[in-house]
C-alpha positions in Angstrom: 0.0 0.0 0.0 1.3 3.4 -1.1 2.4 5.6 1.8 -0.2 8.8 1.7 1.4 12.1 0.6 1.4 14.8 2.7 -0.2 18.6 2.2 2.7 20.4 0.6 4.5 22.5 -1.8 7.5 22.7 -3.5 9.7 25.5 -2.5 13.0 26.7 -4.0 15.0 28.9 -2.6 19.1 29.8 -3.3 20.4 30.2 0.5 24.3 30.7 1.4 26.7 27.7 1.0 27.9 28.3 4.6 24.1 27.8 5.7 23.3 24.9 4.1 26.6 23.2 5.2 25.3 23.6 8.6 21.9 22.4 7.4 23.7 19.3 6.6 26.1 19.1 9.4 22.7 19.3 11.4 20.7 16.9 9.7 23.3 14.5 10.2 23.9 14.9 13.7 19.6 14.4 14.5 19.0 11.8 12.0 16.7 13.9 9.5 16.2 14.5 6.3 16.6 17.9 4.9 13.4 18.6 4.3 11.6 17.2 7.1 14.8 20.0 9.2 13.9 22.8 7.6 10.0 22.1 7.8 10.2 21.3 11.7 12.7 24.8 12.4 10.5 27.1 10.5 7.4 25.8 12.0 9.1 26.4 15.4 10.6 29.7 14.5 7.2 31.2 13.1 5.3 30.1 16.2 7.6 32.1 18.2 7.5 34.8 16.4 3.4 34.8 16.1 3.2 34.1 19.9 5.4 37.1 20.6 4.1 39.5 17.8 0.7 38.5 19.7 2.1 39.6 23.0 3.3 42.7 21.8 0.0 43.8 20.0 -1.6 42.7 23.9 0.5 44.5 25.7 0.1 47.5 22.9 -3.4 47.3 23.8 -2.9 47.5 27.4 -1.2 50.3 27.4 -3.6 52.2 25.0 -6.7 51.4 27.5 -4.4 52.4 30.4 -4.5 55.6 29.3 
């Protein structure tokens, strides 16, 4: 039985050799694949920054009502 494909899209993008040397290097060391790396740290890196964007925009609006 064929494995079921994920929800996804092809990206491309040209990134700096000394980056994806370290993408490698990383890979390596966890036991990844490239792709499944890159998909888990961006994921991670753009829930941070949502979450703190959020809190700013609270703490924006706590300020304004203070006021």
């Amino acid at each position: 039985m064929p494995r079921q494909k994920k929800d996804g899209v092809n990206i491309n993008y040209f990134i700096r050799r000394d980056v994806k040397e370290k993408l490698d290097a990383y890979c390596e060391d966890v036991g990844q694949t490239a792709t499944m790396a890159i998909e888990r740290i961006l994921d991670e890196y753009l829930a941070k920054y949502m979450a703190d964007k959020e809190n700013t925009a609270e703490g924006e609006n706590k300020a304004d009502t203070a006021n």
